[in-house]
C-alpha positions as a printed NumPy array, in Angstrom:
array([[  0.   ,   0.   ,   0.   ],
       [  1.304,   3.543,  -0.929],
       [  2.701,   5.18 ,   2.477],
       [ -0.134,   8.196,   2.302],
       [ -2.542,   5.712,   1.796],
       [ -1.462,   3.398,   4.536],
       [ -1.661,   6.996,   6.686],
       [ -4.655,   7.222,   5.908],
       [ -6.333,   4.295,   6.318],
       [ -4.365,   4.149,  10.271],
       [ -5.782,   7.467,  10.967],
       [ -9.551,   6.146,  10.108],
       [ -8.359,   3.113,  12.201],
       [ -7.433,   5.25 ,  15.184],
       [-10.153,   7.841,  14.536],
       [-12.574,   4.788,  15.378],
       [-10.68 ,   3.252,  18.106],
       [-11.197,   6.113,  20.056],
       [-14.426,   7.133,  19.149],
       [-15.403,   3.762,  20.415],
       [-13.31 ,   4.193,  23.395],
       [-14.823,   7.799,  24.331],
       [-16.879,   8.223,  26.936],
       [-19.414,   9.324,  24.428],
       [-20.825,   7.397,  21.452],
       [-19.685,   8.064,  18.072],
       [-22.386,  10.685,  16.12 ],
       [-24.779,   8.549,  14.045],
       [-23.781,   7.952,  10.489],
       [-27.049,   9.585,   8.889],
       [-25.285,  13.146,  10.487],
       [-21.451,  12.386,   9.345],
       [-22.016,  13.5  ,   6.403],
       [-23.475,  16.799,   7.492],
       [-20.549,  19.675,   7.492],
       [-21.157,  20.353,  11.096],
       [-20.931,  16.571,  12.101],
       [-17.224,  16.521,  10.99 ],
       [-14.418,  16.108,  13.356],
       [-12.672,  19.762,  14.24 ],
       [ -9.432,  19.594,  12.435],
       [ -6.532,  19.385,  14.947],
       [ -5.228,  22.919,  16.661],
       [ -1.945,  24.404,  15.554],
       [ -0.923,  23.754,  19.194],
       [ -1.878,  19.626,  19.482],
       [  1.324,  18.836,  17.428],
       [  3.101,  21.376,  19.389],
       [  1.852,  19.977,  22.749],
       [  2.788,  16.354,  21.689],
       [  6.883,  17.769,  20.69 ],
       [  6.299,  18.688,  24.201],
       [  5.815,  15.617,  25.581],
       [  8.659,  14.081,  23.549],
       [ 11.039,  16.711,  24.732],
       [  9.916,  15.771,  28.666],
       [ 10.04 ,  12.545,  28.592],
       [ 13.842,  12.615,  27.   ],
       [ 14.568,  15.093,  29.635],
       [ 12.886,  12.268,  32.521],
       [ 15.027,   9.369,  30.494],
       [ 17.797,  11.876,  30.541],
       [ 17.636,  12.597,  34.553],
       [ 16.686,   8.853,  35.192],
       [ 13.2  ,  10.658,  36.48 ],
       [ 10.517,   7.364,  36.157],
       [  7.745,   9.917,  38.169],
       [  8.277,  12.184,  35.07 ],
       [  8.316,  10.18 ,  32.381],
       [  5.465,   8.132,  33.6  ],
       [  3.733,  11.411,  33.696],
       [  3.592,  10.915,  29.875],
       [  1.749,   7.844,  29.914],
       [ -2.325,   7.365,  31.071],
       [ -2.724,   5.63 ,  34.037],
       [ -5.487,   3.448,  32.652],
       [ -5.741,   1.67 ,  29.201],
       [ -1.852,   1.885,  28.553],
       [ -0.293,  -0.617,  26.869],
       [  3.369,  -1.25 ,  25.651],
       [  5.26 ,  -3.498,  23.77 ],
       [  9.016,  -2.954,  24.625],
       [ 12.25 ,  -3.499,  23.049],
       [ 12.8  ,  -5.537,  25.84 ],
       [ 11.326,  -9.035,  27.738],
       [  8.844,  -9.142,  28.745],
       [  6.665,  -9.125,  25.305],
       [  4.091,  -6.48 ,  26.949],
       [  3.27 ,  -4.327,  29.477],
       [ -0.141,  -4.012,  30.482],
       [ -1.243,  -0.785,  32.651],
       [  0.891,   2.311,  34.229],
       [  2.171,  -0.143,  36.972],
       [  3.703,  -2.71 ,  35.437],
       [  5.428,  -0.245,  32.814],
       [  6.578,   1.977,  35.872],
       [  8.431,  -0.843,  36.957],
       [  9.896,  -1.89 ,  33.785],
       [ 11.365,   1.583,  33.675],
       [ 12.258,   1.263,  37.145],
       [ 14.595,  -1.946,  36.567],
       [ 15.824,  -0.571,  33.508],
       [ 17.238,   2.847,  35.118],
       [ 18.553,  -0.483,  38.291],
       [ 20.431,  -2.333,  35.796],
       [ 22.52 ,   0.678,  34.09 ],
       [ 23.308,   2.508,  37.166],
       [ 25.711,   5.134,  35.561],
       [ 24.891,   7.871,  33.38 ],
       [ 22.198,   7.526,  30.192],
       [ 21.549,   9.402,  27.511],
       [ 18.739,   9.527,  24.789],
       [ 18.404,  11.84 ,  21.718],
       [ 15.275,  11.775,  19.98 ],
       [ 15.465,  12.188,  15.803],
       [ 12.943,  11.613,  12.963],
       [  9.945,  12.708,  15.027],
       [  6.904,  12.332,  13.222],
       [  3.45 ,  13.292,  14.709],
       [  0.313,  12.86 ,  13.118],
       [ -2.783,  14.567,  14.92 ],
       [ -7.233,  13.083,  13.866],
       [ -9.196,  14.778,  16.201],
       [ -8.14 ,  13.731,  19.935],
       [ -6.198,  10.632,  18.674],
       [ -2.547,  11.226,  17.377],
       [ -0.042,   9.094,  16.522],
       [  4.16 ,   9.443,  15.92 ],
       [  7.202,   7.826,  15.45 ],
       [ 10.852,   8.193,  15.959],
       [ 14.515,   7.22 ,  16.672],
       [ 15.94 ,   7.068,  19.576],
       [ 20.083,   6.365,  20.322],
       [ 20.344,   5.55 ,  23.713],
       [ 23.524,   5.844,  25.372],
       [ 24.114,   3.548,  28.764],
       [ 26.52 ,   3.037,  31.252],
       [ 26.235,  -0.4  ,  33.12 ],
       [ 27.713,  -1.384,  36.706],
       [ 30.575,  -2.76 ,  34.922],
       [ 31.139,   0.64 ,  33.333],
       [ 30.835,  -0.838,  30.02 ],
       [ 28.895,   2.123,  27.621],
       [ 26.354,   0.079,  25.263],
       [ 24.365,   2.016,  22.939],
       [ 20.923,   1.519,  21.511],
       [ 19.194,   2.324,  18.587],
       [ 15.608,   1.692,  18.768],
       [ 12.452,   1.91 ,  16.681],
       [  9.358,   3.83 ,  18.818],
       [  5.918,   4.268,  17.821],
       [  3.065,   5.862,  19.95 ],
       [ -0.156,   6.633,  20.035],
       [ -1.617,   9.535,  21.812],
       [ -5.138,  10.38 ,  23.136],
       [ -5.99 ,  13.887,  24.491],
       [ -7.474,  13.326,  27.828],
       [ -8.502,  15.843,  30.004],
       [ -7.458,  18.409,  28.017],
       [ -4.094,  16.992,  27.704],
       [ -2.226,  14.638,  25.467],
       [ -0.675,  11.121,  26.883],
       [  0.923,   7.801,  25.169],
       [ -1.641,   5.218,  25.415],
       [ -0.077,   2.298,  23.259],
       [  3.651,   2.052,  22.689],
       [  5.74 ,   0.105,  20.103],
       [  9.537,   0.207,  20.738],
       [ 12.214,  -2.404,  19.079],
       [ 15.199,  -3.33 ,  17.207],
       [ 14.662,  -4.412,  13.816],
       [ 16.134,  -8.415,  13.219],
       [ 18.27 ,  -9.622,  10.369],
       [ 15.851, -13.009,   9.761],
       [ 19.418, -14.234,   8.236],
       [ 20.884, -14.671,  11.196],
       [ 17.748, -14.221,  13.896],
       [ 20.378, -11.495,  15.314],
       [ 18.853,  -8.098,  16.554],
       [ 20.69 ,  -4.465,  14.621],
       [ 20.779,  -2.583,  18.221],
       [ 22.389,   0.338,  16.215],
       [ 20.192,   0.434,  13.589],
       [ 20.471,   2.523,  10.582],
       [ 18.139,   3.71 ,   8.005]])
């Protein structure tokens, strides 16, 4: 499928998993095709707000601050595949912890830098994409680095945006069933 296409049809996708997952039902169909039954086209400031977010939580990952960037995530519905085992995290909780043995087992200083950032906002569903090289230091004071893949999807709730789902990995050379950790385009 051609990429705007594939856009496309993931934005209708999303548009309707959150209209089904509002708190209010979805407008009939006889009125969607009535101009004031369309959705209100994303503010100038949604994409703006969701940089925002992406700029706090690298500056949590960045301080080793779990509190803040859990305070990018919603504390109900969330749900996370991770670049690392187990294969998902299901609720704030269990990702809080996953972050919280993560930060444990490279003790030293981290660093992340976030590239390729791309946000797409339907409504109050978004969803984005980037790169981020990760930079460790383990108690052995070896320095791995990390390249990973990370896709999210956003809701605005209460006036403010949050990751609901999240996608992060490495992609695998099926030759040799051997993960790229620095991966390159």
């Amino acid at each position: 499928m051609h990429r705007r296409g594939f856009a496309a049809a993931l934005a209708v996708s999303f548009g309707i998993i959150g209209a089904t997952n509002a708190a209010t039902p979805p407008a009939a169909a006889t009125t969607a095709t009535s101009p004031t039954a369309a959705a209100k086209p994303a503010g100038p400031s949604d994409k703006a707000q969701i940089e925002a977010l992406e700029r706090g939580y690298g500056a949590g990952f960045n301080a080793k601050n779990v509190d803040k960037i859990m305070s990018y995530y919603a504390r109900d519905g969330l749900f996370v595949f991770d670049a690392t085992p187990p294969r998902e995290h299901v609720g704030w909780a269990d990702y809080k912890k996953d972050w919280q043995d993560l930060f444990a087992d490279f003790p030293g200083p981290l660093t992340v830098a976030i590239s390729e950032q791309s946000i797409t906002v339907v409504g109050s569903v978004a969803y984005g994409h980037n790169i981020q090289d990760t930079h460790f230091t383990a108690a052995d004071g070896s320095k791995p680095e990390f390249v990973v893949r990370c896709t999210d999807v956003y809701r605005k709730i209460g006036g403010r945006w949050q990751i609901v789902q999240e996608h992060v990995s490495f992609p695998v050379d099926l030759a040799t069933s051997k993960p790229d950790l620095l991966s390159k385009p």
